[in-house]
C-alpha positions in Angstrom: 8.8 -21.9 -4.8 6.1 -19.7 -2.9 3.9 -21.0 -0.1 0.5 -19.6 1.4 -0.1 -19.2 4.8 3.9 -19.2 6.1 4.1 -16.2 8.1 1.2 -15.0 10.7 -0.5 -12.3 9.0 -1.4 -9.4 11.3 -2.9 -5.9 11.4 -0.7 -2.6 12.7 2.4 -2.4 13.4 4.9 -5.2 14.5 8.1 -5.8 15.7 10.8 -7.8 13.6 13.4 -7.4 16.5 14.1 -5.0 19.7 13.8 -1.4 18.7 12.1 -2.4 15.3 9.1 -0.6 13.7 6.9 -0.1 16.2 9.4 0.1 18.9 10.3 3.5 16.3 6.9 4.2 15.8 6.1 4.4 19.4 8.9 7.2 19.8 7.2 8.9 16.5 10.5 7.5 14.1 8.6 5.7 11.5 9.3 7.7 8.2 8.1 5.9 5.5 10.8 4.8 2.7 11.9 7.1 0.0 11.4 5.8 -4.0 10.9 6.7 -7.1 9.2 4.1 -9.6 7.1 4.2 -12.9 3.6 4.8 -13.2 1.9 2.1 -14.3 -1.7 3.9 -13.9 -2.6 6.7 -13.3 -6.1 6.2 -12.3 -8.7 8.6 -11.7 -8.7 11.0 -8.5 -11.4 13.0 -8.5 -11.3 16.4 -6.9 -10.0 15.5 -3.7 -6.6 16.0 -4.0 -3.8 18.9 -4.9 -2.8 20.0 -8.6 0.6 18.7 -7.1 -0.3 15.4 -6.5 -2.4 15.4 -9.9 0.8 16.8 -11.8 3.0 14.0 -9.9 1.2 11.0 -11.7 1.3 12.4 -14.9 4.9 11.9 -15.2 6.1 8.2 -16.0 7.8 7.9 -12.8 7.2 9.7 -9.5 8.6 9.8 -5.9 7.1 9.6 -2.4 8.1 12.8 -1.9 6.1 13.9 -4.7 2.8 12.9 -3.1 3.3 14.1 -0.1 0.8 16.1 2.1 -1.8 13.7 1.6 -2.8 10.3 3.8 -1.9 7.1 1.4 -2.8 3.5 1.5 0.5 2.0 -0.5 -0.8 -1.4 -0.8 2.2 -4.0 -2.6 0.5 -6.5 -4.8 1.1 -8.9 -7.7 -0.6 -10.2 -10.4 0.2 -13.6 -9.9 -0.4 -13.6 -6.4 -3.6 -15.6 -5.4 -4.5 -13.4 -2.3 -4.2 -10.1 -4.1 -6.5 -11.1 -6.7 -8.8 -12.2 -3.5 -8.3 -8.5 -2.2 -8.1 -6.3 -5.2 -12.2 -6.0 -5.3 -12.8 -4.8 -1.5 -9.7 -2.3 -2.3 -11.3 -0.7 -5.2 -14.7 0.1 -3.1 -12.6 1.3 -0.4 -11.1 3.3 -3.1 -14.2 4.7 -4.4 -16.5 5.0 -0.9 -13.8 6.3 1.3 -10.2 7.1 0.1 -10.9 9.3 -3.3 -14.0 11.0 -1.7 -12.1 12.0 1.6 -8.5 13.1 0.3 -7.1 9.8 1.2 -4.5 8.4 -1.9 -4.6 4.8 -2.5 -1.3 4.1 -4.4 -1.2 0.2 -5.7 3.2 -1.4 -5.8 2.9 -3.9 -8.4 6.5 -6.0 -8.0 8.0 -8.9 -9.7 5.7 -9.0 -12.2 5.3 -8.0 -16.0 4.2 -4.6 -17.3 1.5 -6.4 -19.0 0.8 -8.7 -17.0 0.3 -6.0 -14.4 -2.1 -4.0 -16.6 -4.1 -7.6 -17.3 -4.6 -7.7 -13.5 -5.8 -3.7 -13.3 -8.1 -4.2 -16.4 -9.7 -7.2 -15.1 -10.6 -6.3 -11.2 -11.3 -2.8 -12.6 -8.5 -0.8 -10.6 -8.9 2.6 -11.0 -6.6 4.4 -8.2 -3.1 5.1 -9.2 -0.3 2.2 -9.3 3.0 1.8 -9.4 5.9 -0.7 -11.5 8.6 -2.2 -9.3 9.6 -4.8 -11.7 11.4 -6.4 -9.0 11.0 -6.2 -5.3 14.0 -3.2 -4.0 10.7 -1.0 -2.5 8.5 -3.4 -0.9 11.9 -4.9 0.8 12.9 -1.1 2.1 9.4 -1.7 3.7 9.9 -4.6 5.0 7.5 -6.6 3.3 8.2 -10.2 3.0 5.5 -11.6 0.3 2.1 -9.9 -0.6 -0.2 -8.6 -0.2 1.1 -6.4 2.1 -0.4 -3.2 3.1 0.8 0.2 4.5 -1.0 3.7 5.7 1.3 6.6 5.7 0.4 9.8 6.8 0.7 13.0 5.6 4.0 14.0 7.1 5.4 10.7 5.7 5.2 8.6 8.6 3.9 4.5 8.8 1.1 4.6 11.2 -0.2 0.8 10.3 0.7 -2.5 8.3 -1.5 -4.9 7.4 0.4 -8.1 6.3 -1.8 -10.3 4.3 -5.3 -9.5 2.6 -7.0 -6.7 4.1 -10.7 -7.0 5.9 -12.8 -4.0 5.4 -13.1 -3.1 8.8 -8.6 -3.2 8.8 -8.5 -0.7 6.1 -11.2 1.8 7.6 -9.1 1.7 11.1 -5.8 2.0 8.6 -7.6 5.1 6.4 -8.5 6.7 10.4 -5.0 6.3 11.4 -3.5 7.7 8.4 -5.9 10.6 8.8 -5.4 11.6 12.3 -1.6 10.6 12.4 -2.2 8.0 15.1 -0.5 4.5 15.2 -2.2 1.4 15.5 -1.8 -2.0 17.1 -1.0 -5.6 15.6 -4.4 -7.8 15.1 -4.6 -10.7 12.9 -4.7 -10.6 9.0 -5.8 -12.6 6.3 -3.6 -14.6 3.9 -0.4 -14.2 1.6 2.5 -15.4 -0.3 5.8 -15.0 0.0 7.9 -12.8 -3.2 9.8 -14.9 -5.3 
C-alpha cells in the first residue's frame, strides 16, 4: 500500500540520526553510493560533456564511477508514481536550459518498475537525458531514499552536496545544479510531495 504526503519533504541535506548525512557532509564525508545498473536511455547530451562520459552510456550498463568528473542531478523516479509524473516536465527544461548546456549530467533511477513501463513514462513526458533500470529498489536504498521522487546533486569528486525529498521546485534544482557546481553543500528547506516505494 503507498500513501502521499507521509514523510516531510525537504530540500538539502538532512539528518536521519546523530552523525548522519549531513552531520558527514559537514566534515566533507558524503561520497556518494557506488552502482552499476542498465541503461534504460541513453538520451542525448550534447557537446557538453567528455568522450568518457559519452562512451559510458553507450554500454547497457554503467557505474557511477564511470561518469565521474562531471556534476549530476541523479533524480529516483517511477512510472507509477503520481508525483514523478507531476515533476518529470520541469526536469526535462532544467535538463535542456541549464544541465546539458552547462556540463551538468542529469541521470534519471527508474526503480520498481517495468522496463516498458519505464520507457512508456520517458516516451510520453519526452525525457531525453540519460536514465537508468533498477528493477527493484537496492540503489535508491544505498541513498537513502525512502519513496520518490527523490532527488540528489553529486559533485564532481563524487560527493552529495543536496537532497531534495519530494518533487522538485525550479528554484530547488537551480540552488542543487549551483551546489553541485561549486562543491558546496546546502541546507534542508521544504519540498513538495511523494510516495513511499513499494
Amino acid at each position: 500500500m503507498t500513501h502521499e504526503h507521509v514523510t516531510r519533504p525537504a530540500f538539502g541535506l538532512r539528518t536521519r540520526a546523530p552523525g548522519g548525512e549531513a552531520a558527514r557532509l559537514a566534515q566533507g564525508h558524503t561520497a556518494a553510493p557506488a552502482f552499476r545498473l542498465q541503461v534504460l536511455r541513453r538520451g542525448s547530451l550534447g557537446h557538453a560533456f567528455t568522450p568518457s562520459v559519452s562512451g559510458a552510456l553507450e554500454r547497457p550498463y554503467v557505474g557511477l564511477h564511470a561518469l565521474g568528473g562531471v556534476p549530476i542531478v541523479l533524480n529516483i523516479w517511477a512510472s507509477w508514481c503520481v508525483p514523478c509524473q507531476q515533476e518529470a516536465p520541469l526536469l526535462e527544461r532544467t535538463w535542456e536550459h541549464q544541465g546539458r548546456p552547462g556540463g551538468t549530467l542529469f541521470l534519471g533511477l527508474d526503480q520498481q518498475d517495468t522496463t516498458g513501463d519505464a520507457r512508456g513514462f520517458l516516451r510520453q513526458y519526452g525525457i531525453d537525458y540519460p536514465n537508468l533500470h533498477d528493477a527493484g529498489n537496492d540503489v535508491p536504498r544505498n541513498y537513502g531514499a525512502t519513496g520518490v521522487p527523490d532527488t540528489f546533486f553529486i559533485d564532481a569528486q563524487g560527493d552529495i552536496v543536496a537532497h531534495i525529498i519530494g518533487t522538485a521546485s525550479a528554484n530547488q534544482l537551480s540552488a542543487g545544479i549551483s551546489a553541485a557546481r561549486a562543491g558546496h553543500p546546502l541546507q534542508v528547506r521544504p519540498g513538495g510531495a511523494r510516495r513511499h516505494a513499494r
